[in-house]
C-alpha positions in Angstrom: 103.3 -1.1 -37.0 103.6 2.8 -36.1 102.1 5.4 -38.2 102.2 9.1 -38.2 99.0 11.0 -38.4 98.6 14.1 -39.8 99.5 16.0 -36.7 102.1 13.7 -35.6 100.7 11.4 -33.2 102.0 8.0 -33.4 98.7 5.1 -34.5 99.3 1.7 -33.9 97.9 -0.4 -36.6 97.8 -4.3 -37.4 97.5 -5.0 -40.9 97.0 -8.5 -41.9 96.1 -10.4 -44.6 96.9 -10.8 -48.3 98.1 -7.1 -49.2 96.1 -7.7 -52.5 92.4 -8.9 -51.1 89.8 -6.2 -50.8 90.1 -4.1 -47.2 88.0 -3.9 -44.3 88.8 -1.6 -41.4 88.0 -2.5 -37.9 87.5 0.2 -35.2 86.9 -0.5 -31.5 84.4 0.4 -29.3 86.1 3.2 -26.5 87.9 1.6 -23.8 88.9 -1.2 -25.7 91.5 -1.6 -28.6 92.2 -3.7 -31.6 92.3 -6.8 -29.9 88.3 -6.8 -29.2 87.9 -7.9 -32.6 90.0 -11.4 -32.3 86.6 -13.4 -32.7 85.7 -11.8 -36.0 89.4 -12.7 -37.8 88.9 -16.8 -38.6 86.4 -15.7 -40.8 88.2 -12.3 -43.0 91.4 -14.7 -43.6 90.7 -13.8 -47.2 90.6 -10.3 -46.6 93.4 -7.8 -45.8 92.6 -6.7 -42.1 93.3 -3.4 -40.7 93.2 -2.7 -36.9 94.2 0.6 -35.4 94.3 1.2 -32.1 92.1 4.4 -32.1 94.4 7.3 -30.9 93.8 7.4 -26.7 93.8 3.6 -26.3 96.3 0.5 -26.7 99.4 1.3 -28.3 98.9 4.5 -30.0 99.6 7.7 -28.5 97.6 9.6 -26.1 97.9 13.5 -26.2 96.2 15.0 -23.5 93.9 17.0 -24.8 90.5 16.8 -26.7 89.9 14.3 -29.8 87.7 16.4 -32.0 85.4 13.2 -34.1 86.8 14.7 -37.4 90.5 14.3 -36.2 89.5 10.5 -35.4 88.2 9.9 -38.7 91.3 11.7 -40.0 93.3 8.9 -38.5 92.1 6.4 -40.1 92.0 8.5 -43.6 96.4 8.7 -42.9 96.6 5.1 -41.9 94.6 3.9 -45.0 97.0 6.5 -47.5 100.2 5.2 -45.2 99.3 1.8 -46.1 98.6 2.9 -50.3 94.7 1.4 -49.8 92.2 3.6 -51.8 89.3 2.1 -50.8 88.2 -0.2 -48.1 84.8 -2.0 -46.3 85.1 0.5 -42.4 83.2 -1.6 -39.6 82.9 0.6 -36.3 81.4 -0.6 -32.9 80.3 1.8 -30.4 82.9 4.6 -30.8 84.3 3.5 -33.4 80.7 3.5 -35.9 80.8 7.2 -34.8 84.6 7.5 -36.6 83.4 5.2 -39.1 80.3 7.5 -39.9 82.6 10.5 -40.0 84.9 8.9 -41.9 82.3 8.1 -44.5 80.9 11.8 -44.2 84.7 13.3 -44.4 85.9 11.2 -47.0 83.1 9.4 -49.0 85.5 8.0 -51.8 87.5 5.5 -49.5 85.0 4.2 -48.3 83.3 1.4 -50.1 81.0 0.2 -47.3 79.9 0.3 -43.7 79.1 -1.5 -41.0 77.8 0.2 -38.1 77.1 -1.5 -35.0 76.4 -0.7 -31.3 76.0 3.0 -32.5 74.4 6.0 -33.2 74.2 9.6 -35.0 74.4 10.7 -31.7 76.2 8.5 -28.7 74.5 9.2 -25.0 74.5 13.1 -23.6 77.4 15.8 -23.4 76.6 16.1 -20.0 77.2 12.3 -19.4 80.5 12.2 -21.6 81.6 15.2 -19.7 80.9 13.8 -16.2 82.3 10.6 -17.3 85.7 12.3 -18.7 86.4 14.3 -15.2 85.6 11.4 -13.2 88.7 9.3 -15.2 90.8 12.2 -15.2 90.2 12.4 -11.3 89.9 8.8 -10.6 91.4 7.0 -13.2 89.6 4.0 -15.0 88.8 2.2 -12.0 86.4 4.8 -11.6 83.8 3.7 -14.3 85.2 -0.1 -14.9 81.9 -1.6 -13.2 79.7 0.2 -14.9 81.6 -0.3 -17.9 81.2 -4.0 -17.7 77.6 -3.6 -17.2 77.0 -1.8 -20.6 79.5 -3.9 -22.3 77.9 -7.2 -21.5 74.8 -8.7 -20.3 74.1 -10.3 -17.3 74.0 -13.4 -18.7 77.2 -13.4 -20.2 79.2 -12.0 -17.6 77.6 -14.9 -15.3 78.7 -17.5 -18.4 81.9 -15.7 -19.1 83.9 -14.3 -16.1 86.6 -14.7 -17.6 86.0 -12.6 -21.1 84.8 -9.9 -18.9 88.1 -10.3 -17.2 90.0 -9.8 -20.0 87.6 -6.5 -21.5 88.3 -4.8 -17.2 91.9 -5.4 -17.5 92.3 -3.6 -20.6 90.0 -1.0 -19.8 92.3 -0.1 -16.8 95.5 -0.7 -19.0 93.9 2.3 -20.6 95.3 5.7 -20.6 93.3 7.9 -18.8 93.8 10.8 -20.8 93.6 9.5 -23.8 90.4 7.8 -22.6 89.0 11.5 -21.9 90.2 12.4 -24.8 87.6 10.3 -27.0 85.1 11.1 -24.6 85.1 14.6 -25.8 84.9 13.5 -29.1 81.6 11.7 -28.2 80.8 14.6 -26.2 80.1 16.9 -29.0 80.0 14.6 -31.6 76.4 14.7 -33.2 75.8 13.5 -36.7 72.0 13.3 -37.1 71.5 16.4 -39.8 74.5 14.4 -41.6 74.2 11.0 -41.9 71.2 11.0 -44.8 74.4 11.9 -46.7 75.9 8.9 -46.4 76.0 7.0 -49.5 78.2 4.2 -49.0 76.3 0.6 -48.4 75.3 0.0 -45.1 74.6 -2.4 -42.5 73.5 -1.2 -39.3 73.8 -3.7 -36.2 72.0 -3.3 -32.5 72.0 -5.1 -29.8 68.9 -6.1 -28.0 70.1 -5.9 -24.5 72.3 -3.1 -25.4 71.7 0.2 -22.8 74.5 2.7 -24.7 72.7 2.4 -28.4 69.5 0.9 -27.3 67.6 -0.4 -30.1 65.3 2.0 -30.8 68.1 4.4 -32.0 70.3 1.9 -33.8 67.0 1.4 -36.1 66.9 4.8 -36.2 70.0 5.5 -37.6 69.6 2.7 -40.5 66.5 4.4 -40.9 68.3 7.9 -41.6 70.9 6.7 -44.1 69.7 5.6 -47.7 69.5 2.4 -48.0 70.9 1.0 -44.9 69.8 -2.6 -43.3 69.3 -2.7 -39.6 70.5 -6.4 -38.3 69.6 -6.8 -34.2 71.8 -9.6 -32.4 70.4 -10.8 -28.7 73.6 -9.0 -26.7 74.3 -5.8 -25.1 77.1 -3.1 -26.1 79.6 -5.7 -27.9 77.3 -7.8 -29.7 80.7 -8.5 -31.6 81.8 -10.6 -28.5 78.4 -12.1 -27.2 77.3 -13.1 -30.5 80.7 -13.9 -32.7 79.4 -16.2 -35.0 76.4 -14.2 -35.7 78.0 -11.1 -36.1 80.8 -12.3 -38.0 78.3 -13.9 -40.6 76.2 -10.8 -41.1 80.3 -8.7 -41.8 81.1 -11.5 -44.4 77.8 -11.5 -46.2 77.9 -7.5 -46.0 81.6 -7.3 -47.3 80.9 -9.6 -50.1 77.7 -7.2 -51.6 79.8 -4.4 -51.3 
């Protein structure tokens, strides 16, 4: 389905599940969309699902201009009132643990927990978003789609599994490139560090161990920032969600059930 966000753009969001379970929102890493979560949904059949398509990417619309962080969180704060849920479990990856953080920061009540993984308080350098944004702008997506691969996945994997990483270029390129600039000025200037000790809901904070974006080091350190938090590391790079499905699928459902 289409929903309208508060200024109009047009979200694309797939809601599944029993409308009466408990909900857990999904947000994708950047340059990927609502399908990158596929391997997590065997196990959250008794859970009502909700996938956007973070505004920029996959079906939802892409204005060309800048996506401030808050107006991403905002996003998901209309589709969650558009689809009457109150309250609901918000698991980001990469990108979308910065939205999720926001989200939590922004609008503390409807959310009941998180799961941040692949993330940080603050996401790489502006200078680096910035470079990044004219060179897609420029060049398109085929500009950055190797090294996009490279962070995404280990080298392992993407000898094991051409053809996942396949799949992850193709819809990188099938990306707008606008909108894609468009979230990487969000990440640009995004920085959440003084904020996220206010973060009260439950959290889980996941790393990677091969993962160059959010190494390690600062994935701990932001579990170590918000009250509470647990810091989970799975052996993959960027999308730990798709070279360890099982594992990180496991850690989501014990996580959604304590909340």
């Amino acid at each position: 389905m289409r929903i309208a966000a508060g200024d109009g753009a047009q979200l694309f969001v797939a809601d599944e599940g029993p409308r009466d379970a408990p909900a857990v929102v999904l947000l994708h890493s950047i340059g990927c969309g609502h399908g990158m979560w596929a391997p997590q949904l065997p196990s959250l059949a008794s859970w009502r699902v909700i996938r956007p398509d973070i505004r920029g990417h996959g079906h939802s619309d892409a204005p060309d201009s800048d996506y401030p962080l808050d107006r991403l969180a905002a996003d998901v704060e209309d589709v969650l009132a558009a689809l009457g849920v109150e309250r609901a479990v918000v698991c980001g990856l990469s990108l979308g643990g910065a939205v999720a953080q926001a989200l939590a920061l922004r609008a503390p009540a409807r959310v009941a927990g998180l799961v941040l993984a692949n993330t940080a308080a603050r996401i790489g350098s502006a200078e680096a978003w910035e470079q990044r944004a004219a060179a897609v702008r420029a060049e398109g997506l085929a500009a950055i789609a190797g090294m996009a691969m490279g962070r995404f996945f280990s080298d392992a994997f993407r000898a094991a599994r051409p053809d996942v990483v396949d799949g992850f270029r193709d819809a990188l390129l099938a990306t707008s490139a606008v909108g894609y600039a468009g979230c990487c000025a969000a990440l640009r200037d995004a920085d959440l560090t003084g904020d996220v000790g206010r973060i009260a809901a439950p959290t889980l904070v996941i790393g990677g161990a091969l993962d160059v974006s959010t190494p390690p080091a600062q994935t701990r350190a932001l579990a170590g920032a918000i009250p509470g938090a647990v810091h989970l590391e799975l052996d993959a790079a960027h999308l730990s969600n798709i070279e360890q499905p099982q594992a990180f699928a496991a850690a989501l459902v014990q996580h959604l059930e304590s909340c």
